[in-house]
Backbone bond lengths (Angstrom), bond angles and torsions (degrees), N, CA, C in turn:
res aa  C-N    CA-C-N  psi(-1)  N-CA   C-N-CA  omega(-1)  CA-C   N-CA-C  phi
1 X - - - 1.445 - - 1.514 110.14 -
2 X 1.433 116.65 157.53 1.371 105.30 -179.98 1.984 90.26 -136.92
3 X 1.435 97.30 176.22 1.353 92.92 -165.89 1.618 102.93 -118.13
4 X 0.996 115.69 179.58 1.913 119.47 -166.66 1.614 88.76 -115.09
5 X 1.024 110.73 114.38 1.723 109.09 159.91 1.401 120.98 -88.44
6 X 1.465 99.62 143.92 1.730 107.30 -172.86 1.399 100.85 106.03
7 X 1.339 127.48 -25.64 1.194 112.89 -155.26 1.580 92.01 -153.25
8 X 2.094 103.40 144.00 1.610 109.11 -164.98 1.535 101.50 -80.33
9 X 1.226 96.11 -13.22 1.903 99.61 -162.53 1.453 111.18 -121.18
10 X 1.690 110.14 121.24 1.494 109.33 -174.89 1.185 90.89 160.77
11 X 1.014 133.56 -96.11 1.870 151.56 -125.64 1.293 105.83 -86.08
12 X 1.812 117.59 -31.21 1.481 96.07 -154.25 1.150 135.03 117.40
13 X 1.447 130.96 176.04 1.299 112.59 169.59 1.763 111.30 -84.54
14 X 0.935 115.89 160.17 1.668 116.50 168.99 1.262 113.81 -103.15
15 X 1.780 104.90 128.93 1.631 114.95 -173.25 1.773 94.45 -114.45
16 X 1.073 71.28 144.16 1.825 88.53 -156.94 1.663 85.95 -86.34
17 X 1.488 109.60 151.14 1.476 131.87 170.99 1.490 106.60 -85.51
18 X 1.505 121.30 164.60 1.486 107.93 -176.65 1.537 106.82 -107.06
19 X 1.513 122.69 35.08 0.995 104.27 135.45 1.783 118.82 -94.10
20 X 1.217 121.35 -14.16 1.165 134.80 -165.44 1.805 93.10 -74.66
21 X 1.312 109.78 -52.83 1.604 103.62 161.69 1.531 128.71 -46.78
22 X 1.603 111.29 -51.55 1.055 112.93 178.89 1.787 117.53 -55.08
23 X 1.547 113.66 -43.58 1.710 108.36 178.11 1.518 113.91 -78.55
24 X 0.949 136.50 8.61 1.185 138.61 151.56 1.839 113.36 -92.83
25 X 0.793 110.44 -44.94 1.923 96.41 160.58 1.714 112.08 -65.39
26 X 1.321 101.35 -27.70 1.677 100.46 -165.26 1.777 90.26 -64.45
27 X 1.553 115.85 -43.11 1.285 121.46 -166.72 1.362 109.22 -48.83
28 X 1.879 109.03 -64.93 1.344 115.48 178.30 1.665 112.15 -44.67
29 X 1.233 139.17 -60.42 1.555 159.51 176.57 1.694 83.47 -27.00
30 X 1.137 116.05 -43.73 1.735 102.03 -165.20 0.962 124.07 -86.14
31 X 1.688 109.22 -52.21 1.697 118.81 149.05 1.360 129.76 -47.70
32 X 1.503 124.54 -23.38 1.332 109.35 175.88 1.619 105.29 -92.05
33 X 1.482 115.13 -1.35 1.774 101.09 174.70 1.323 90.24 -84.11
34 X 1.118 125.61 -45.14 1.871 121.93 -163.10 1.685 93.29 -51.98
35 X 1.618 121.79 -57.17 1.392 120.42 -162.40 1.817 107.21 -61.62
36 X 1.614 111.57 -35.04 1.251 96.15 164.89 1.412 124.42 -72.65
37 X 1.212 144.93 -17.22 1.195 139.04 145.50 1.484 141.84 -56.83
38 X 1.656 92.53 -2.79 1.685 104.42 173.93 1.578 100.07 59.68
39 X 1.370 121.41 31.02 1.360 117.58 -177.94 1.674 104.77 -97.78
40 X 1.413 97.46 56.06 2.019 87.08 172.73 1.597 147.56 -30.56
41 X 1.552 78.59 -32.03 1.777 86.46 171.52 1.065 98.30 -76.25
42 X 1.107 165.63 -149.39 1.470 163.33 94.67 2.056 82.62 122.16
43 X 0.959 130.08 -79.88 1.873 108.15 163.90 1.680 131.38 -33.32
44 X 1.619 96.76 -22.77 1.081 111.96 173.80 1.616 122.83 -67.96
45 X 1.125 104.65 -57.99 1.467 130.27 169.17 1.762 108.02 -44.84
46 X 1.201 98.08 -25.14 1.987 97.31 -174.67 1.446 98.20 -101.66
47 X 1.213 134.62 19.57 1.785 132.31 -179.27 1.291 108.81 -127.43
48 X 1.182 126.42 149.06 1.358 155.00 -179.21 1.415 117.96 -123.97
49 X 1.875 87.63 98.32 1.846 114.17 -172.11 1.323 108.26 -87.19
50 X 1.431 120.26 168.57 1.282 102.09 -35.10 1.344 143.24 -43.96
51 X 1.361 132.93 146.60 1.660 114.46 -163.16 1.647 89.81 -135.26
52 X 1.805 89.18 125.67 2.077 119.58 -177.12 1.535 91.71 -72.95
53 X 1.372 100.42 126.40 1.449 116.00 158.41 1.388 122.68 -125.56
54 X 1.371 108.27 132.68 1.637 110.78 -153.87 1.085 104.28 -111.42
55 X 2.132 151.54 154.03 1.343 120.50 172.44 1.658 73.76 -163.51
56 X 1.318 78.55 -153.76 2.277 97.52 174.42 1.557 96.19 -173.46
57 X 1.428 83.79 166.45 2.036 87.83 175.65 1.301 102.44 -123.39
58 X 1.176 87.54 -171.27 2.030 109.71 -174.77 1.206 85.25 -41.02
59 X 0.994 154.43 -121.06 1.516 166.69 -136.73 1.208 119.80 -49.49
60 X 1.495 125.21 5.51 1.696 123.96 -179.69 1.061 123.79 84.53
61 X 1.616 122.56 -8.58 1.420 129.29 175.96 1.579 112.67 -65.07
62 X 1.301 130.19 137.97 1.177 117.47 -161.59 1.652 101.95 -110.47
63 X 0.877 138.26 142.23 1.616 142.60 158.40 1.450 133.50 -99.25
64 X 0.920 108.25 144.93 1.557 112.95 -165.15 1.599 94.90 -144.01
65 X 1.438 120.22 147.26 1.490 137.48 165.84 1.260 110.76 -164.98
66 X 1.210 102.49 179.98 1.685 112.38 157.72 1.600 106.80 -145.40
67 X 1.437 99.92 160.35 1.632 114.75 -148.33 1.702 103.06 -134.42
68 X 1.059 110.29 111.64 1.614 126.77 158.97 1.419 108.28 -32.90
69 X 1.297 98.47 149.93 1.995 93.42 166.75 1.921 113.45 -54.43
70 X 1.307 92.94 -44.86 1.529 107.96 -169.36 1.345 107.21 -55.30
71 X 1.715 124.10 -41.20 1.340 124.29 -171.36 1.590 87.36 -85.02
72 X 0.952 155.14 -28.76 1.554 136.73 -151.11 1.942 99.56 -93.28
73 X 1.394 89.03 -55.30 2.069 91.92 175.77 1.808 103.30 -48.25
74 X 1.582 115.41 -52.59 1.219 99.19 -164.13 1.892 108.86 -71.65
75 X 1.514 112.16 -20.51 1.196 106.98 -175.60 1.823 109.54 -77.87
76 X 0.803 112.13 -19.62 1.654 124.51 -169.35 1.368 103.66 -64.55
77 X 1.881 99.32 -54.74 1.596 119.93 -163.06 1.658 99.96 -57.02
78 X 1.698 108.14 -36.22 1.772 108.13 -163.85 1.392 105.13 -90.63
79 X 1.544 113.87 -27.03 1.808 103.72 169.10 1.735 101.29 -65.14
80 X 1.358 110.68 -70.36 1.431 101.64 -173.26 1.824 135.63 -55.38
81 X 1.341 95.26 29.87 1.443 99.61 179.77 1.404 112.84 93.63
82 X 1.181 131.43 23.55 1.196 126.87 162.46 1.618 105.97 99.60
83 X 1.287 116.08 -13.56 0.923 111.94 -173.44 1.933 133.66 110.71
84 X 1.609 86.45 -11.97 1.602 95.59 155.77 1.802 125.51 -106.41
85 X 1.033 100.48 152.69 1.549 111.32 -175.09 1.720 101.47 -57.67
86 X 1.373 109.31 158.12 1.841 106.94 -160.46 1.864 89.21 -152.62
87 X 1.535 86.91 -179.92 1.553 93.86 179.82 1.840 93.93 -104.21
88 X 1.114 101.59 88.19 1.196 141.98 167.42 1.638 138.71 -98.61
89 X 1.563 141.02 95.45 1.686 129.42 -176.55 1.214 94.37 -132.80
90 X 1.426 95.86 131.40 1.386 101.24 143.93 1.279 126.15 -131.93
91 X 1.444 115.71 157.69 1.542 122.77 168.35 1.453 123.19 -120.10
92 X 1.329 105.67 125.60 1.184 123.23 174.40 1.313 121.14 -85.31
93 X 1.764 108.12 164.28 1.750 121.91 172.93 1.972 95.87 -156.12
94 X 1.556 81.81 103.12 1.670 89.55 -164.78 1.707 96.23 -100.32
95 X 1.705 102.30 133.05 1.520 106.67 173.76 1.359 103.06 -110.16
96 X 1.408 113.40 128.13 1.767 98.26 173.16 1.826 103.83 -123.42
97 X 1.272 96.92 149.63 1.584 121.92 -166.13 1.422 105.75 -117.40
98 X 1.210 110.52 93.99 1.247 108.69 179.28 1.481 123.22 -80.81
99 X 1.173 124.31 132.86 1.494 122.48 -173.37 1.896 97.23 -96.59
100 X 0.817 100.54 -43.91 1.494 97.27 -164.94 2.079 105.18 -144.84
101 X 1.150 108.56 153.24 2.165 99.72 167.04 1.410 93.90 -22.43
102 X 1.339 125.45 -75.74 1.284 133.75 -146.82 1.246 142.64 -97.34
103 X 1.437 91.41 5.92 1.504 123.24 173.17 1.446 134.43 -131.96
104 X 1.382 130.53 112.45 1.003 131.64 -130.66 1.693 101.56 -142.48
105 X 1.597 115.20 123.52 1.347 93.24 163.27 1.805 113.64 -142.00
106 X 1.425 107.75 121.11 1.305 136.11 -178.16 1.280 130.18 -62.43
107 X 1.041 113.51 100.17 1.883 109.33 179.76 1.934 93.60 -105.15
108 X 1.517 91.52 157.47 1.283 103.72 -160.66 1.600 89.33 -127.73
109 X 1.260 116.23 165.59 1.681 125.52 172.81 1.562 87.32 -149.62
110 X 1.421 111.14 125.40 1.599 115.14 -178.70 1.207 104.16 -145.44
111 X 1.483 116.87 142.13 1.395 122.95 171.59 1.861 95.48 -114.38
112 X 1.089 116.15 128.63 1.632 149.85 -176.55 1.854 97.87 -105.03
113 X 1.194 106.50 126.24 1.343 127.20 161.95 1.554 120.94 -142.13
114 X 1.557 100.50 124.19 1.528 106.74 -167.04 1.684 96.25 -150.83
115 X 1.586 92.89 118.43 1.378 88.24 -174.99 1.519 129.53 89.72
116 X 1.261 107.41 -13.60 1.406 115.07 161.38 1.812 94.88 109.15
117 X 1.307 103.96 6.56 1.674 102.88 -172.18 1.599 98.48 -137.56
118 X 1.780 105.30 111.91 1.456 126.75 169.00 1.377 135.35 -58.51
119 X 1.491 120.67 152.63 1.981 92.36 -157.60 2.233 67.37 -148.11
120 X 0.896 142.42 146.52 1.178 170.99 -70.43 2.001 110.32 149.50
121 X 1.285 115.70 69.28 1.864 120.91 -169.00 1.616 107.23 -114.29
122 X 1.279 125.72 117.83 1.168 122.82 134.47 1.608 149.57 -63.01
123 X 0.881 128.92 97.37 1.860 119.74 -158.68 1.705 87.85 -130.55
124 X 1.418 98.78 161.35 1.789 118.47 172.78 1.729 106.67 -133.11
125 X 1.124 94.90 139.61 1.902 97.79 170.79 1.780 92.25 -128.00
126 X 1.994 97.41 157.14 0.675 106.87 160.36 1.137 128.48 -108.98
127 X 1.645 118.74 126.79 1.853 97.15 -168.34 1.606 101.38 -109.65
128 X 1.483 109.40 140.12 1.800 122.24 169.15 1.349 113.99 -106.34
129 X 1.412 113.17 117.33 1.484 109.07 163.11 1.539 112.45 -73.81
130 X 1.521 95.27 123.75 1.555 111.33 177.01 1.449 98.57 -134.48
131 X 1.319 109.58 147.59 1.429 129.96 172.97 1.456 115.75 51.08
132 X 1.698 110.55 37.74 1.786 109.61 -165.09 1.161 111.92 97.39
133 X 1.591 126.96 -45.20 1.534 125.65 -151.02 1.601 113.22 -119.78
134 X 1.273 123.49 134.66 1.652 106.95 174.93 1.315 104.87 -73.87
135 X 1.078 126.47 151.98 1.597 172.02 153.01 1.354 113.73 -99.01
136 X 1.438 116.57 122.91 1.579 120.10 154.17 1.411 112.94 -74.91
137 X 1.681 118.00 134.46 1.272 130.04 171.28 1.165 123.12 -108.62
138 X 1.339 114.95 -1.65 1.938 126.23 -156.73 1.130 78.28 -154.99
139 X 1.880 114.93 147.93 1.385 141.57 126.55 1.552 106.35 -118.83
140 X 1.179 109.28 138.38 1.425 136.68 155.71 1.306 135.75 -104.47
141 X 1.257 122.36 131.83 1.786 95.04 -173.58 1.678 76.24 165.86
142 X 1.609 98.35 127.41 1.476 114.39 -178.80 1.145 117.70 -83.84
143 X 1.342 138.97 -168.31 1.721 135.40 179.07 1.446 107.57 62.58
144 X 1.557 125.03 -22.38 1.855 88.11 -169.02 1.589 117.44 -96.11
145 X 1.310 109.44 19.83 1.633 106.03 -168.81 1.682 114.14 -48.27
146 X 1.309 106.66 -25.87 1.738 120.65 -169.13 1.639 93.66 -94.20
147 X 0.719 157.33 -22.57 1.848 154.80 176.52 1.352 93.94 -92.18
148 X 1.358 146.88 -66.41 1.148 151.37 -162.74 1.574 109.11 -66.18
149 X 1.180 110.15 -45.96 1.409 117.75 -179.40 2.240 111.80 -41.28
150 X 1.286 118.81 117.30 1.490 104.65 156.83 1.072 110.00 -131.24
151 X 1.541 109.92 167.87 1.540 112.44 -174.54 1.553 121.49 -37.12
152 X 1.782 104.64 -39.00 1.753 87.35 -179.03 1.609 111.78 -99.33
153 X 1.537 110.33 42.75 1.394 100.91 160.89 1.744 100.86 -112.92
154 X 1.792 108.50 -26.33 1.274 98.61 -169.20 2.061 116.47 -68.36
């Protein structure tokens, strides 16, 4: 099938070519060395701000915002340890759903080990090709409404 651009209705679903697979892993491959390096800026550089972040807390309440570069580097740096590299792995199993060439949305299945003790996360990004290059525009990922939360969001 091929899809009608400009327009939501026509074409179909869009089946992605495997190079179209391949630059979307190439994307992740880059961002996850930067994320193992705790190099936030450099994660920064691969997102498209403002950037929607979606989650819920203990209780099912769901959250939604959007985040400045400034709030996302400094929030990244304090989930990921402050900001230095750690004895930290993870492994991924990335599904991507393509909506359109240029629109893309990623669910992840990851097992996290830190400390010698494994933690089991589902999360989805959305990635937009802008200017040539994908960009994440969306994070998803449940549990952090209580870490994410600061005084001037509550």
């Amino acid at each position: 099938m091929t899809e009608t651009q400009g327009s939501p209705f026509g074409g179909g679903a869009f089946t992605p070519a495997a190079e179209d697979l391949q630059s979307v892993e190439a994307w992740f491959a880059e961002y996850d060395a930067h994320s193992a390096k705790v190099d936030v800026e450099r994660m920064a550089d691969m997102a498209m701000f403002p950037l929607n972040v979606v989650t819920d807390s203990a209780d099912g309440e769901g959250l939604a915002a959007q985040w400045t570069r400034e709030r996302f580097t400094r929030t990244m740096a304090e989930v990921m340890g402050g900001g230095e590299p750690g004895d930290i792995a993870m492994e991924s199993t990335r599904t991507p759903h393509f909506l359109t060439r240029n629109l893309v949305v990623v669910v992840t299945d990851a097992t996290v080990t830190a400390n010698g003790e494994s933690y089991g996360m589902r999360y989805a990004d959305l990635l937009v090709r802008a200017g040539g290059r994908w960009v994440f525009q969306t994070m998803v990922q449940g549990g952090w409404a209580e870490a994410w939360e600061t005084p001037q969001d509550a």
